[in-house]
C-alpha positions in Angstrom: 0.0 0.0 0.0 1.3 3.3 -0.7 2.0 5.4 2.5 2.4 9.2 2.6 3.3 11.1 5.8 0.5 12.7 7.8 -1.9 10.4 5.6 -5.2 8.6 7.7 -5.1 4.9 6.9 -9.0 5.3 4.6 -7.5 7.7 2.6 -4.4 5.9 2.1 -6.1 3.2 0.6 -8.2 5.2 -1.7 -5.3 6.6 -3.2 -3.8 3.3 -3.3 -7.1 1.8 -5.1 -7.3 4.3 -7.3 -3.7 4.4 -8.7 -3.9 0.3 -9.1 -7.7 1.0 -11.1 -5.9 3.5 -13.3 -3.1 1.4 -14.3 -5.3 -1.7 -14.6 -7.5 0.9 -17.0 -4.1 1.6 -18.6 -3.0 -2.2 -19.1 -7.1 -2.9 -20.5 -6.7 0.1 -23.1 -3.1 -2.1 -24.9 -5.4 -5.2 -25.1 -6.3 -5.2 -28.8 -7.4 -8.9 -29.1 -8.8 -11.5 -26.3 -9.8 -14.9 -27.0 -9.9 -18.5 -25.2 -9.3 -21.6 -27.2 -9.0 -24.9 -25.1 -10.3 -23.3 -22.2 -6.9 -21.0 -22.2 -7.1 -16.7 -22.6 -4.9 -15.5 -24.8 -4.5 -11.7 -25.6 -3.4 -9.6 -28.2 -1.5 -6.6 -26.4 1.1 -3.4 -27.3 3.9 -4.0 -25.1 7.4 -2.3 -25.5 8.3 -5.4 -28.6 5.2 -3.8 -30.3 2.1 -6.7 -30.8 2.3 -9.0 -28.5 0.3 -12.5 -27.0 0.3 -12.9 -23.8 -1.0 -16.4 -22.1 -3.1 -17.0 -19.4 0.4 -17.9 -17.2 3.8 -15.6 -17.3 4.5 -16.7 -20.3 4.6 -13.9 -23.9 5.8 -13.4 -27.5 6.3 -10.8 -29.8 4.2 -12.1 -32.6 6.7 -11.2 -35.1 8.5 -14.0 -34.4 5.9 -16.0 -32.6 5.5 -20.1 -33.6 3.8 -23.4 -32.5 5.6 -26.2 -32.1 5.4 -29.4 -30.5 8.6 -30.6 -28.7 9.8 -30.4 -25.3 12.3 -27.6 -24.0 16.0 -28.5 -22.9 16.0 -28.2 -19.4 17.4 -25.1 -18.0 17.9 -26.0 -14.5 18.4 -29.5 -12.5 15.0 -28.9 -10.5 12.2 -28.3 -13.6 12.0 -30.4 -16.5 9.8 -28.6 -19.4 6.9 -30.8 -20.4 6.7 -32.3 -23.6 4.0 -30.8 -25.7 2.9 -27.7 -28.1 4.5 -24.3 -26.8 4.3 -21.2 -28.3 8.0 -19.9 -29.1 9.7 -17.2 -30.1 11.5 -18.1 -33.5 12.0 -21.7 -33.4 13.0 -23.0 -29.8 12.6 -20.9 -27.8 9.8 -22.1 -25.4 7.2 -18.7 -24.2 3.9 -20.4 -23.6 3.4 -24.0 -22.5 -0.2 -24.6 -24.1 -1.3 -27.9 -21.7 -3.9 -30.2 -22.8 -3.8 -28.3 -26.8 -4.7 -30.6 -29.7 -4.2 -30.3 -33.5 -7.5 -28.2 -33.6 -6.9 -26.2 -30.4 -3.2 -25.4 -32.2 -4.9 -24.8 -36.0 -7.4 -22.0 -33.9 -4.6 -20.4 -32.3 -2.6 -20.3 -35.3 -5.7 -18.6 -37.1 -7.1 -16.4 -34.8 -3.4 -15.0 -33.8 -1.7 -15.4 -37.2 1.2 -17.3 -35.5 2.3 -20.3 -37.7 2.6 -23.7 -37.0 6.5 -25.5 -36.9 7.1 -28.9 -38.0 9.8 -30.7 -36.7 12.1 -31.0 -39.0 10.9 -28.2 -41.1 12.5 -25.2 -42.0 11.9 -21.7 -40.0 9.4 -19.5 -41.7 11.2 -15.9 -42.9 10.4 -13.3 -41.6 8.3 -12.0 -43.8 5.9 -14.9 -44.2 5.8 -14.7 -40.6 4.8 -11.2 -40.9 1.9 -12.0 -43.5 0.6 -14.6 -41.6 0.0 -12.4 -38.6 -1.3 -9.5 -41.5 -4.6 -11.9 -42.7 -5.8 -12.9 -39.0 -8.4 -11.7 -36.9 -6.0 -10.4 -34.5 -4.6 -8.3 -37.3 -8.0 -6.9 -37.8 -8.9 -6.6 -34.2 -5.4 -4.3 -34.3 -6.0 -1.8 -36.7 -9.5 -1.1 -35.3 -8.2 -0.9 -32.0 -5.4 2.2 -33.6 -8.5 3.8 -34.6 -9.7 3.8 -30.8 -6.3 4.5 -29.9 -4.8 6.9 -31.7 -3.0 8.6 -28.9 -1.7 5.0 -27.5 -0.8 3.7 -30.8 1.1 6.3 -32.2 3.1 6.2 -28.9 4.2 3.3 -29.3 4.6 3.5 -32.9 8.4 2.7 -33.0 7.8 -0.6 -31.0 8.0 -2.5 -34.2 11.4 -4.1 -34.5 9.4 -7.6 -34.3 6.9 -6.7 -36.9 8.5 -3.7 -38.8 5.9 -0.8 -39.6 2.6 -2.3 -38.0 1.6 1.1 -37.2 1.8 2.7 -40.5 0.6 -0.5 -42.1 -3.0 -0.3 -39.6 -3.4 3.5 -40.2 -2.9 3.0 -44.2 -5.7 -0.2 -43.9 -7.8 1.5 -42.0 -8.1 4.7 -43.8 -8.6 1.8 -46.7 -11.5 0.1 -44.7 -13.5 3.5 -43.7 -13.0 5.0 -47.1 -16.8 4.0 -48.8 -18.7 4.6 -52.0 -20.0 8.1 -51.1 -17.0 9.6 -50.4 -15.5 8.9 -53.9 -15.1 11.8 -56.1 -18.1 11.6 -59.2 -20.1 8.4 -56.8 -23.8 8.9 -57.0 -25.4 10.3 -53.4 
């Protein structure tokens, strides 16, 4: 709890309250996406790597360079094993989100609703760039560039947080102008 000097214990915790509701306010008005697939939340949030998923644990990814893959992590440490399973990672190995319980058609919605592509085995890595287009033709691509609309102030801000997906900013603001940009307001349309 914060404590200021002089400060009655009531008002204390009001000011408390309020500043944890205001940054809770903050942290809703970066969610862009939200949607639970094998009974797991997954967002779609601006964070300082630009777009981002963020699981329902610790675990998060840039999507730039976000992947499924089934495989089970090296072990970093004589006390914890990583399970063997699918795992959201960050390029090719490196394990962000252990997704428990997933099955081919709980990993095939995630991939589609998040535009984060699936990994074979033995596979090669995805470029960039496919990686990038993938993420372009989901519905948390579209869910993004209507949420810069209702953000200006907060997307622009965070404009140069795109070293994981290079330009997603410009790229919503040009779609978006695209999307709004009907019939009637065409030079020479019929009213």
């Amino acid at each position: 709890m914060l404590r200021v000097a002089g400060m009655n214990a009531a008002f204390a915790g009001q000011v408390s309250s309020g500043i944890v509701e205001r940054i809770e306010d903050a942290m809703r008005n970066r969610i862009f996406h939200q949607r639970t697939i094998a009974g797991m939340t997954f967002e779609g949030l601006i964070s300082a790597d630009g777009p981002y998923l963020s699981g329902p644990t610790q675990g998060g990814v840039a999507l730039g360079p976000a992947g499924l893959r089934y495989f089970q992590p090296a072990s970093h440490s004589a006390r914890h094993t990583p399970s063997l399973g699918w795992w959201v990672v960050k390029y090719y190995g490196e394990e962000r989100i252990f997704l428990p319980g997933f099955d081919r058609t709980a990993v095939r919605d995630l991939s589609s609703e998040f535009g984060v592509p699936v990994l074979g085995e033995h596979a090669p890595e995805y470029s960039a760039r496919v990686r990038h287009e993938y993420f372009f033709t989901s519905p948390a691509w579209d869910a993004l560039r209507q949420w810069v609309t209702r953000h200006p102030r907060i997307a622009k801000a965070n404009a140069a947080c795109d070293s994981y997906l290079p330009r997603w900013y410009d790229r919503a603001m040009i779609e978006a102008n695209a999307v709004s940009f009907d019939d009637t307001e065409r030079p020479g349309a019929a009213p």
